[in-house]
C-alpha positions as CSV (number, residue, x, y, z in Angstrom):
1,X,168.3,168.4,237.6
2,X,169.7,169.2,234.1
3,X,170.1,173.1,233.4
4,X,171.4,174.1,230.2
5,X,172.1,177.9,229.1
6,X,173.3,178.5,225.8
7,X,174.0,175.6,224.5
8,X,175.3,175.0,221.5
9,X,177.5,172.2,219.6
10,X,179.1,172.1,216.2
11,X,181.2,169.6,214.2
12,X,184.0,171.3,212.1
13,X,182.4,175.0,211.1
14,X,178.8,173.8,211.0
15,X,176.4,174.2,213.8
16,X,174.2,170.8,215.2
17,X,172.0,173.5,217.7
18,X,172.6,176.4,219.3
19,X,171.1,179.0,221.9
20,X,169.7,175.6,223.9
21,X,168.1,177.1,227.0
22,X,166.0,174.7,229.3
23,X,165.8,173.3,232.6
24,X,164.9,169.2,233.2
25,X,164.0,168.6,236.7
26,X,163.7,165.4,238.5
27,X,159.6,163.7,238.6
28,X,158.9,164.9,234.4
29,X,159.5,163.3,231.5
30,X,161.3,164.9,228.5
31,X,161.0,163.8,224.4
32,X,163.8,165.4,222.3
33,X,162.3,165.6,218.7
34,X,163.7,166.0,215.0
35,X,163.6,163.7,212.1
36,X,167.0,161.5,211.6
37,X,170.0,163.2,211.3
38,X,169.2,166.1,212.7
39,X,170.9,166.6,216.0
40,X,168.9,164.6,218.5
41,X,171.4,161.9,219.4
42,X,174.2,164.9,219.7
43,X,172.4,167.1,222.2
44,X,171.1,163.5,223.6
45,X,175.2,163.1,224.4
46,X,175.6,166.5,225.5
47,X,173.1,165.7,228.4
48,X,174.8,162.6,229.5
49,X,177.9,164.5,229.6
50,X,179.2,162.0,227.2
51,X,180.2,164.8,224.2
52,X,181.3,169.0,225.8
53,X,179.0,171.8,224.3
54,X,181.0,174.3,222.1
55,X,179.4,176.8,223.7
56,X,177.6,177.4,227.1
57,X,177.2,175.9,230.3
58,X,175.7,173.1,231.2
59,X,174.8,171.9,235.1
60,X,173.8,169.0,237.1
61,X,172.3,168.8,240.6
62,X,171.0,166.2,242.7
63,X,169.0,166.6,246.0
64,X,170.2,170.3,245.8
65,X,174.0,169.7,245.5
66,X,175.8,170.2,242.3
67,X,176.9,167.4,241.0
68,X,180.4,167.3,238.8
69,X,180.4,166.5,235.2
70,X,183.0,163.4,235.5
71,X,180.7,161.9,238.2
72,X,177.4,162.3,236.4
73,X,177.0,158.8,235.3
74,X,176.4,157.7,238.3
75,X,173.3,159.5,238.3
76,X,172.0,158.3,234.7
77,X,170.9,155.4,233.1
78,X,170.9,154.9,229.6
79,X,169.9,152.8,226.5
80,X,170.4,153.7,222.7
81,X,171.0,151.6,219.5
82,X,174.5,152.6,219.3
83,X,175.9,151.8,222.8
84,X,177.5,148.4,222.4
85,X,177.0,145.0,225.1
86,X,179.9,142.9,225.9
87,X,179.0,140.2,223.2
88,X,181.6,137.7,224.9
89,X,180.1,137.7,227.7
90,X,175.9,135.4,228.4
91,X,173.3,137.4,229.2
92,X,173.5,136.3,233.2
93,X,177.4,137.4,233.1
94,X,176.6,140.6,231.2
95,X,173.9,141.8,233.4
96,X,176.0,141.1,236.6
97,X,178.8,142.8,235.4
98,X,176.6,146.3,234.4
99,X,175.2,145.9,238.5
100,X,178.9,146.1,239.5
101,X,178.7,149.5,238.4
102,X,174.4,150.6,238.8
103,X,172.9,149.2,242.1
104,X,169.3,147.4,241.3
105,X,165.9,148.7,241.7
106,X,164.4,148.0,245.0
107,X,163.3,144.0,244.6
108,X,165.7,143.4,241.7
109,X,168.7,141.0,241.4
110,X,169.8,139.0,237.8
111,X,167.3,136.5,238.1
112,X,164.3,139.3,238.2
113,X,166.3,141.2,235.5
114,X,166.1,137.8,233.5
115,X,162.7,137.0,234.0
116,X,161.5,140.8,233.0
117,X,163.2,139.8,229.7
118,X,161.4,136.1,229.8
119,X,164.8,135.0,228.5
120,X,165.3,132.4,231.3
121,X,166.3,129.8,228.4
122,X,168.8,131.9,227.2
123,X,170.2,132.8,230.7
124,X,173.6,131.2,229.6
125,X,174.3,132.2,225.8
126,X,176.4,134.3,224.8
127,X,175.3,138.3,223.7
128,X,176.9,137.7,220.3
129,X,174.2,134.9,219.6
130,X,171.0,137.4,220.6
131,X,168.7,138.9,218.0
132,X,169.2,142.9,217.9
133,X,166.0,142.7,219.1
134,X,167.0,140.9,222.4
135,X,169.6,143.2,222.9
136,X,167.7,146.3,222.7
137,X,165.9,144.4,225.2
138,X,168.5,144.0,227.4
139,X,169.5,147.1,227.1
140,X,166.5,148.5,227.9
141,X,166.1,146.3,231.0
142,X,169.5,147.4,232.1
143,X,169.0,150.9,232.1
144,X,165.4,150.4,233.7
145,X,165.9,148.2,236.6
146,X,169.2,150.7,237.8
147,X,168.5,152.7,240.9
148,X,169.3,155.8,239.5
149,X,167.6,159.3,239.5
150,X,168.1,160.1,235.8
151,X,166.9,157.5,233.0
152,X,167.4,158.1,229.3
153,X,166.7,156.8,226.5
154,X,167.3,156.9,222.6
155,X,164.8,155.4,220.1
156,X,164.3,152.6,222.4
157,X,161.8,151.0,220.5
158,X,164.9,150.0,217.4
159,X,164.8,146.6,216.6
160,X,161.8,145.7,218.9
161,X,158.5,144.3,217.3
162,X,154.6,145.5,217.9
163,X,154.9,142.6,221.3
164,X,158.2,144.5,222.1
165,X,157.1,147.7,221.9
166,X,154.1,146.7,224.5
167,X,156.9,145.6,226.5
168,X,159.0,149.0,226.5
169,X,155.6,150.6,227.5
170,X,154.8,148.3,230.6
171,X,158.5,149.3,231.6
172,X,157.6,153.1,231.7
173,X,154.8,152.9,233.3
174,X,156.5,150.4,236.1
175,X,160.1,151.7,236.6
176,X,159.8,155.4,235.6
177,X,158.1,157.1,237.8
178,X,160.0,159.7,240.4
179,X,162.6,160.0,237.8
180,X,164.1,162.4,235.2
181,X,163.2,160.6,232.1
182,X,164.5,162.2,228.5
183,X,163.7,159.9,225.5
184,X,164.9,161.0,221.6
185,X,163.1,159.4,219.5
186,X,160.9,160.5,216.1
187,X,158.1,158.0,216.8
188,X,155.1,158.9,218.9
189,X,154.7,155.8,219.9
190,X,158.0,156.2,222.3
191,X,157.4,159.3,223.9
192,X,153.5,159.9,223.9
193,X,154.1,159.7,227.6
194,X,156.6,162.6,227.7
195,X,154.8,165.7,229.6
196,X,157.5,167.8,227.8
197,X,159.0,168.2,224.5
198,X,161.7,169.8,222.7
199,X,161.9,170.1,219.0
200,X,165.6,170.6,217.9
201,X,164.9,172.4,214.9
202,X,163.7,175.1,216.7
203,X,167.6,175.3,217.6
204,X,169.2,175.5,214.1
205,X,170.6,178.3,213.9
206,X,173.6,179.8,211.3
């Protein structure tokens, strides 16, 4: 569980949100909403713990024990545009280095992991050489096949095509379920799924 209460964050004088109230509990599916630029990827790293709230308290809990900020990751997995692979590293090397640090999903091990991507050919070339459409993949793929209780996501359909977007949604509806799942995104096409949604303009305030 994810409970925020008051939240608000600011860069400089000017407020991203503020007055964030809401609760994300483990089993739903969340969509944060707002056209680009407009806060969704800030609030998006307030929940991972990544970036602190300038104002109000945010909590995490896990089978009913609170679980400490600096320990949180653990918990999560995630996947956005921004977040960088290990471009020295092949695909096989990079995915069993992230596993050193995420334990797989029940039947999982690199060589499912690779063949979920289809990139079995590609097994030994190095991430700098990828499409950024195989690496969105793969970073989807990552943060879908950890064994952890909190998934999220930010516009995980960049860079992917009409095949890969089919893709993204076949991983949802296999490796999503009994988990707290918050996407941001600004295309329907990601989140139709989400029984929840949060609009952040509805937290612009002066």
């Amino acid at each position: 569980m994810i409970s925020l209460t008051n939240i608000g964050r600011r860069f400089n004088r000017d407020w991203i949100f503020r007055g964030v109230d809401h609760t994300f509990t483990i089993g739903n599916s969340y969509a944060i909403l707002g056209p680009n630029g407009s806060g969704k990827s800030t609030l998006f790293q307030v929940l991972n713990g990544s970036l602190s709230p300038s104002e109000g308290k945010i909590s995490y809990a896990f089978d009913g024990k609170e679980v400490p900020v600096e320990t949180v990751f653990q918990q999560l997995s995630l996947a956005a545009p921004y977040m960088e692979l290990i471009e020295e590293l092949t695909l096989r090397e990079m995915i069993g280095f992230h596993f050193k640090f995420k334990v797989y999903k029940p039947g999982m091990d690199i060589d499912a992991v690779i063949e979920l991507l289809a990139m079995g050919v590609h097994k030994n070339k190095l991430i700098k050489y990828f499409s950024s459409g195989m690496k969105q993949r793969l970073k989807l793929a990552l943060a879908f096949c950890s064994d952890t209780p909190i998934l999220m996501l930010d516009e995980p359909t960049s860079n992917l095509d009409t095949q890969g977007v089919d893709w993204y949604l076949g991983l949802v509806e296999q490796y999503s379920k009994n988990r707290l799942t918050i996407i941001c995104s600004n295309q329907e096409h990601e989140y139709a799924f989400c029984g929840e949604r949060l609009s952040i303009s509805d937290y612009k305030k002066k």
